[in-house]
C-alpha positions in Angstrom: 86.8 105.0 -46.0 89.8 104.5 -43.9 88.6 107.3 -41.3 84.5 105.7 -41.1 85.9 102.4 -40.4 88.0 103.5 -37.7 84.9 105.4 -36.3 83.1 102.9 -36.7 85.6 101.0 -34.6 86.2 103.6 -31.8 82.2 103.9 -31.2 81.8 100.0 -30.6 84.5 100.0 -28.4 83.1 103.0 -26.7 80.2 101.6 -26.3 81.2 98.0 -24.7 83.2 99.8 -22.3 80.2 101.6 -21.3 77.5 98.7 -21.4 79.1 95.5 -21.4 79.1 94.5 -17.5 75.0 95.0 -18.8 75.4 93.4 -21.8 77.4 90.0 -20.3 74.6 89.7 -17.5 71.4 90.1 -19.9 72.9 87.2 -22.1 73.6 85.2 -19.1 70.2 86.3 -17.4 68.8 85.2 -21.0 70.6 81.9 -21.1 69.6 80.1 -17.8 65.5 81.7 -18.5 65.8 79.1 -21.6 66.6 76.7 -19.8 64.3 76.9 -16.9 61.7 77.4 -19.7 63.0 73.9 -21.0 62.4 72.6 -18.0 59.6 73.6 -17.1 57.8 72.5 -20.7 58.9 69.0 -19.8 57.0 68.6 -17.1 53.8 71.1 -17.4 53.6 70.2 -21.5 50.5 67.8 -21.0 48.8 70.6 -19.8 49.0 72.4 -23.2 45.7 71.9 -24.8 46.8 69.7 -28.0 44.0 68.3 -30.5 44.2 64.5 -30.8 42.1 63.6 -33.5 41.6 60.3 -35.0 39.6 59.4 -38.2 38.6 55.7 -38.4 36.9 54.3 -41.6 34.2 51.9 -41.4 32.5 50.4 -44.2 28.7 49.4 -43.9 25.2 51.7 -43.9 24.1 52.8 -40.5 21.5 54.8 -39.3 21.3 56.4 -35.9 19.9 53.8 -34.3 22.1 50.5 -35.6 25.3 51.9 -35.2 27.8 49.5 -34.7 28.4 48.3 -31.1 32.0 49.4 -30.8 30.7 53.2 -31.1 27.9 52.4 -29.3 29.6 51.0 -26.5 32.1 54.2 -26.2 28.9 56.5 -26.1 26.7 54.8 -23.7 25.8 52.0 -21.1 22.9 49.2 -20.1 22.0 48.4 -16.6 24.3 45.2 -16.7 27.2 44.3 -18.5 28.8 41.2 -20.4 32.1 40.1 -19.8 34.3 37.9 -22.4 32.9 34.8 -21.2 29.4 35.9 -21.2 28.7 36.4 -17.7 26.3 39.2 -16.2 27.9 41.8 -14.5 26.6 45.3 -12.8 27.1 48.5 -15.0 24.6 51.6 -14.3 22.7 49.0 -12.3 24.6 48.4 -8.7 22.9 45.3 -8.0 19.3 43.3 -9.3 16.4 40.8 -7.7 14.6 38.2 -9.6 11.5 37.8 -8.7 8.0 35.2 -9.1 9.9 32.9 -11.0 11.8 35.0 -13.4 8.6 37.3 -14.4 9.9 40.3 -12.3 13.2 42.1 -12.3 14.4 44.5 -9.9 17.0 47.0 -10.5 18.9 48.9 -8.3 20.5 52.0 -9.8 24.0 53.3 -8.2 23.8 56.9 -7.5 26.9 58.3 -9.1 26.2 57.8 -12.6 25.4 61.3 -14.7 24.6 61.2 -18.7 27.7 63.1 -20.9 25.4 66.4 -20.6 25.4 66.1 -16.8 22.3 64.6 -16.0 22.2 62.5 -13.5 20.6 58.8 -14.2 17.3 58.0 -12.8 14.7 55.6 -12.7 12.5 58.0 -15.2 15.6 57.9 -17.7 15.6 54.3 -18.0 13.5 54.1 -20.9 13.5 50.6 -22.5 10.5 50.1 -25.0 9.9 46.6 -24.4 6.4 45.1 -25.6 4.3 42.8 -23.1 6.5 44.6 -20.3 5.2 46.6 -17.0 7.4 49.1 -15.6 7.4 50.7 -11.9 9.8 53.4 -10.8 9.1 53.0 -6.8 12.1 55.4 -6.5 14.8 57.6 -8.0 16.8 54.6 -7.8 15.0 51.5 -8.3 13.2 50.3 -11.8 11.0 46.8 -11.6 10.0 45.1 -14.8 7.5 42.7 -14.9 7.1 39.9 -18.0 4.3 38.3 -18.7 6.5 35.3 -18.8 9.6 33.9 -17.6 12.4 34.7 -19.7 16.2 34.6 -18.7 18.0 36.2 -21.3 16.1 39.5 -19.9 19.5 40.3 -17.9 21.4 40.6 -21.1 18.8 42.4 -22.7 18.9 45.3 -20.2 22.5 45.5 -21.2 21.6 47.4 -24.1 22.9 51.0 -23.5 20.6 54.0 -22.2 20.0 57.2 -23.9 18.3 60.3 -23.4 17.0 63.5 -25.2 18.8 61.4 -28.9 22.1 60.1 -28.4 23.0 61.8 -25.0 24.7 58.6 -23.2 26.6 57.4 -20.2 29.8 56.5 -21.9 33.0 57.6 -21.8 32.6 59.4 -24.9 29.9 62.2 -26.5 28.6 62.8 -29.8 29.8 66.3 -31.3 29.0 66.2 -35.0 27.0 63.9 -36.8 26.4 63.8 -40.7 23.7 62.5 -42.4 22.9 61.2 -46.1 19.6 60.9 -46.1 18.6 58.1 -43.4 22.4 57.1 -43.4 25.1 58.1 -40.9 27.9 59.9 -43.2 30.3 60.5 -40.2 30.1 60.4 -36.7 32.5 62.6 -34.6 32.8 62.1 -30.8 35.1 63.5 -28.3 36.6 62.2 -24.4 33.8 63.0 -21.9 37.3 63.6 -19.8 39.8 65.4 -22.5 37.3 67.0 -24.9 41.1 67.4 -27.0 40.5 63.8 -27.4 38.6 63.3 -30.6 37.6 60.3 -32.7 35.9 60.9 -36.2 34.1 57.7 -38.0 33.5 57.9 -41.4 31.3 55.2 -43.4 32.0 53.5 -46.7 29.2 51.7 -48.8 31.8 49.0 -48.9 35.4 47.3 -48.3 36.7 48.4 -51.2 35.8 51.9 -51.2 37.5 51.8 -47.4 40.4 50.5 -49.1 40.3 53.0 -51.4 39.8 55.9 -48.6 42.7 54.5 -46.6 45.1 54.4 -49.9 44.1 58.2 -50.9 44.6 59.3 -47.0 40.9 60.2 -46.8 41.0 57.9 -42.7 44.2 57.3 -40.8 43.0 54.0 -39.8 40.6 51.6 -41.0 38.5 48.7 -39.3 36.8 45.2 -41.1 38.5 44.2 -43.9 38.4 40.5 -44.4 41.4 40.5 -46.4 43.9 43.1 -46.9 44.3 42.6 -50.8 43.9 45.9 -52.8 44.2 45.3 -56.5 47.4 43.0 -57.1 49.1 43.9 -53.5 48.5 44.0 -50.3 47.6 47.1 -47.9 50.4 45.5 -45.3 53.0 46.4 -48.0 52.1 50.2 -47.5 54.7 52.6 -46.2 54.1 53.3 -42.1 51.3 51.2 -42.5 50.6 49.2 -39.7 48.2 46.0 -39.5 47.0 43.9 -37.1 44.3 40.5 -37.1 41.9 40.2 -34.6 38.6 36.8 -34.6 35.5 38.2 -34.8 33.8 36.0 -32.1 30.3 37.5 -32.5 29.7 35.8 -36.0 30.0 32.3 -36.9 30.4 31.1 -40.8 28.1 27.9 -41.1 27.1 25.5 -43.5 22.9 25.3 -43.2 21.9 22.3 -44.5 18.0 21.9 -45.5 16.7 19.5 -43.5 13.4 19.2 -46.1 15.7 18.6 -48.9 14.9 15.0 -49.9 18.8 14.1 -49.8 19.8 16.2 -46.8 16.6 15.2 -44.4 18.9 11.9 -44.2 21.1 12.4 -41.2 23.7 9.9 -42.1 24.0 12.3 -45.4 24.3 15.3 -43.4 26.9 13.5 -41.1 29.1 11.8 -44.2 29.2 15.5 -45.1 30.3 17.0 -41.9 33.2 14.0 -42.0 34.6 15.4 -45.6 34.5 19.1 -44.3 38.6 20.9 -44.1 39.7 20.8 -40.6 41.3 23.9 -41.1 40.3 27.2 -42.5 43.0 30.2 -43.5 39.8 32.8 -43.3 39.0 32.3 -39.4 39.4 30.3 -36.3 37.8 26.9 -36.7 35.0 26.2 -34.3 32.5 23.3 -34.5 30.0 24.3 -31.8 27.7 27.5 -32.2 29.5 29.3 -28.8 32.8 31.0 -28.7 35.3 28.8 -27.1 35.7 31.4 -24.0 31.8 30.9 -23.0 30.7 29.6 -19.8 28.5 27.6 -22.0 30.6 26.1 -24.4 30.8 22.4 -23.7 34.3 21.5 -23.7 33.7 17.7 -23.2 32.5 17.5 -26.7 34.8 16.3 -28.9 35.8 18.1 -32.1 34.8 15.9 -35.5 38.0 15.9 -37.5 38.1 14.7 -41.1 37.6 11.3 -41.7 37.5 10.4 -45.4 36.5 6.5 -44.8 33.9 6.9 -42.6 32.3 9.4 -44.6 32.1 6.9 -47.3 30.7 4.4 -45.0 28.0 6.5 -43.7 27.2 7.4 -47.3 27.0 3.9 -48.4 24.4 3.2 -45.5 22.5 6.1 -45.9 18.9 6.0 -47.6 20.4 7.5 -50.9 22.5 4.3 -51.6 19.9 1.4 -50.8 17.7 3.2 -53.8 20.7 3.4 -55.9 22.0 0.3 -58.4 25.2 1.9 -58.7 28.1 0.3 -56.4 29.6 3.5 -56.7 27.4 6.4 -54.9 27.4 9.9 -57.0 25.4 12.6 -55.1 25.1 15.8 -56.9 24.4 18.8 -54.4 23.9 22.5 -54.9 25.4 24.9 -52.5 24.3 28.6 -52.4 26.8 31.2 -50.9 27.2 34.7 -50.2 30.0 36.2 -52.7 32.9 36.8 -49.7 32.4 32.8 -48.8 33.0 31.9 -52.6 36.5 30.7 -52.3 35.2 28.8 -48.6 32.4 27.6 -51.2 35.0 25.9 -53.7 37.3 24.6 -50.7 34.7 22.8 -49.6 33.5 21.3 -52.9 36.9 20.3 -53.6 36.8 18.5 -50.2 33.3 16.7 -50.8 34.6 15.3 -54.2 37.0 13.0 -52.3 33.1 11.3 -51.3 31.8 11.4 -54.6 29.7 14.7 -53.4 29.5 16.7 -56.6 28.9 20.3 -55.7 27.6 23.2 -58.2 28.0 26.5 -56.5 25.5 29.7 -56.6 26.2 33.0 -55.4 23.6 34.8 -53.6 23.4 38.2 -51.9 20.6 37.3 -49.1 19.3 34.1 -47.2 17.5 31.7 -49.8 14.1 30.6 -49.6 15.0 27.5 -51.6 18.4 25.8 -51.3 20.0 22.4 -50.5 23.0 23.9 -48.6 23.6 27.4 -47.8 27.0 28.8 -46.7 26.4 32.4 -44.3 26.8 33.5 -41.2 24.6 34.3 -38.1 25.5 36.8 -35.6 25.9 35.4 -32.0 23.9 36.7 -29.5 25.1 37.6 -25.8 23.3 35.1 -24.2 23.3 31.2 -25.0 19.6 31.3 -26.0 19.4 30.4 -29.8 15.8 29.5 -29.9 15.1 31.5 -32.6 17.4 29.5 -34.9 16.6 25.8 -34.4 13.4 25.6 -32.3 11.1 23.9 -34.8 8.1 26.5 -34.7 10.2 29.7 -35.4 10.2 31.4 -39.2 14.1 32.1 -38.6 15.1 28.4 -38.3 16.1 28.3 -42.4 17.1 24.7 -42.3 13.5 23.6 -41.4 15.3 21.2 -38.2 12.6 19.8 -36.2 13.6 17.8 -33.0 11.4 17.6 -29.8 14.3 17.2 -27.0 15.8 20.0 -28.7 12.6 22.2 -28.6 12.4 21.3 -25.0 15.9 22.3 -24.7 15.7 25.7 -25.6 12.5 26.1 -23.8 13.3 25.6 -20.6 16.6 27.5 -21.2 15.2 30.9 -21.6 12.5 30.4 -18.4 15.4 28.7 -15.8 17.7 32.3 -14.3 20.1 29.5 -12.1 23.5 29.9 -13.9 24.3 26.1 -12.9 21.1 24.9 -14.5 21.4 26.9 -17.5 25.0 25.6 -18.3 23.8 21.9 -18.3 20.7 22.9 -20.8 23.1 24.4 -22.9 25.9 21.7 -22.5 22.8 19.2 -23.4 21.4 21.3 -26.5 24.9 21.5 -27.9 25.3 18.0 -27.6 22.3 16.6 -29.4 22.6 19.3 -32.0 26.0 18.2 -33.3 24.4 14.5 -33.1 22.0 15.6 -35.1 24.3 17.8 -37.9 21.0 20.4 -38.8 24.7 22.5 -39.8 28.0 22.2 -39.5 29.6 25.5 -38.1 32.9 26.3 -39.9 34.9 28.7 -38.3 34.9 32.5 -36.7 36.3 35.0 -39.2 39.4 36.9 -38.8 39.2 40.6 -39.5 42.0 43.2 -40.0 42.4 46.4 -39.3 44.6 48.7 -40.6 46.7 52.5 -39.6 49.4 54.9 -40.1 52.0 54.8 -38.0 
């Protein structure tokens, strides 16, 4: 044993006196190629294809063609755009005329814009469907529409986005995958028309709380519109490297539709007394009481907001119609309001409120718009442009609360046939004022939604 170890011994000393100038200067060669590798990894690491995939829960059914607009709006373009404050602005389209008194459009295309396959846009591939609508394509670059009539909110219109051969858009984003159940978008996966390593994957929910329920199991790493974050007896912000965050949905407005053919509520001084007794504030949203999102070039910031007022809602109850026909000193109104189930607790807030007036409420849950109802507490989805004719102009089947008022009609009329931005900020300033005069609704408040992700 003693004569191998000392073999053993005399051959590795052997050996390093042979090899180690070679040995010293391979390490050292081998040390300072680490660290130029280091260094050079710092700054050439971005270049490294590396998969960034997101997967977003949503909860809702969608088909292919109602997706929601913030995928939409990654995939494609319109010819104009909307900004924040609801202006028209150029988008595919460089620049546009108006024509004969708002019956023909003319759009000029600019010439660098190419579809996510590589197409270039054209005046061919701007294919609209519109009804009652001529189209001429004098050039590669120029589309004219023609309308029967004058009708203003056409610029917004055109800012829906343009597709071709399915869902091939002009976004900044393509579709890769899409799974279907049945009629019903599954998922949706799309990927960077600039990084294709750049990867967002939607998946859709039949409801809230089955998202809730896919963001607790780790199913999406980040989850979208949830009106509350309560799962069972906590709260998703109490998760672990879970982050949150609370954003106003300014595209839908809660309101309170009174029927205006109720034989109480066709009173106005009832409908007023009412508005009077409402909460000024409400935890759910951002309290609004004109139908415009406060950033609009049309919202009419001279009006003044109606804050509760307990007495003089008593005093316009006492000298409504309802109390001359009444014996009783002390007026008792009973009222029924009908309410979709997430506006329940809204529903009971207010009823508390109105009992200060002597406004008995009984409260009715509903799943859909009613056909018979005194006062209905739901939502309407803004539009783009200020035109609401559909909801209070007295001949349309979507005005639900049956409110019939000639200036108004007017009103909305000439709003949608007048293009001069000026003129149609005063028809709009005007129509918001005689409508709150009027009270056909009260409009509550703009609802907060949360979203939801792993850190």
């Amino acid at each position: 044993m003693v004569v191998r170890k000392r073999l053993i011994f005399w051959l590795i000393r052997a050996y390093i006196r042979k090899s180690g100038r070679v040995i010293f200067f391979s390490f050292l060669a081998g040390l300072i190629f680490f660290f130029i590798f280091l260094i050079i990894l710092r700054f050439y690491a971005n270049l490294i294809p590396v998969y960034k995939i997101s997967i977003i829960g949503v909860s809702g059914a969608y088909t292919k063609d109602n997706l929601p607009s913030f995928i939409v709006e990654k995939i494609s373009r319109g010819l104009t755009a909307v900004d924040k404050s609801g202006e028209v602005k150029p988008s595919v389209a460089s620049s546009w005329e108006i024509l004969n008194n708002g019956k023909k459009y003319v759009f000029h295309l600019k010439n660098d814009q190419y579809f996510s396959d590589g197409r270039k846009i054209t005046s061919e591939l701007v294919n609209y469907n519109f009804s009652d609508v001529l189209v001429e394509r004098p050039d590669a670059l120029t589309v004219v529409f023609k309308l029967k009539e004058s009708y203003s909110p056409f610029l917004i219109t055109v800012s829906r986005p343009l597709f071709h051969a399915g869902l091939v858009g002009l976004g900044d984003y393509k579709i890769d995958d899409i799974k279907l159940n049945g009629d019903f978008v599954q998922s949706l996966t799309l990927s960077s028309v600039k990084n294709r390593f750049d990867i967002t994957k939607y998946v859709f929910y039949p409801s809230i709380e089955a998202l809730k329920y896919a963001y607790v199991l780790g199913e999406v790493t980040y989850a979208v519109g949830f009106d509350n974050l309560r799962f069972g007896n906590i709260s998703l912000e109490k998760f672990n490297n879970s982050v949150t965050s609370k954003k106003i949905n300014y595209t839908k407005l809660v309101t309170l539709f009174y029927n205006n053919n109720d034989s109480i509520l066709s009173d106005k001084k009832i409908r007023l007394a009412l508005s009077y007794a409402l909460p000024n504030d409400y935890s759910e949203g951002e309290k609004v009481f004109l139908p415009y999102f406060p950033a609009s070039i049309y919202y009419n910031n001279d009006l003044e907001d109606k804050k509760q007022d307990i007495p003089h809602a008593r005093l316009l109850l006492s000298a409504s119609s309802l109390a001359s026909k009444s014996a009783d000193t002390q007026l008792k109104i009973n009222l029924s309001i009908k309410t979709l189930p997430k506006y329940k607790t809204v529903a009971q807030k207010i009823a508390k409120n109105l009992l200060k007036i002597g406004v008995h409420i009984s409260i009715e849950e509903t799943n859909s718009i009613p056909t018979n109802y005194q006062i209905y507490l739901g939502d309407f989805i803004l539009s783009k442009d200020p035109d609401q004719y559909q909801l209070w102009h007295s001949d349309q089947p979507r005005n639900i609360t049956k409110y019939k008022n000639l200036r108004i009609d007017k009103l909305l009329e000439d709003g949608r046939k007048i293009n001069d931005l000026n003129s149609r900020r005063k028809i709009y300033s005007d129509f918001q004022k005689f409508l709150i005069d009027d009270v056909p609704a009260s409009f509550l408040y703009f609802p907060a939604e949360y979203e939801i992700s792993r850190k």
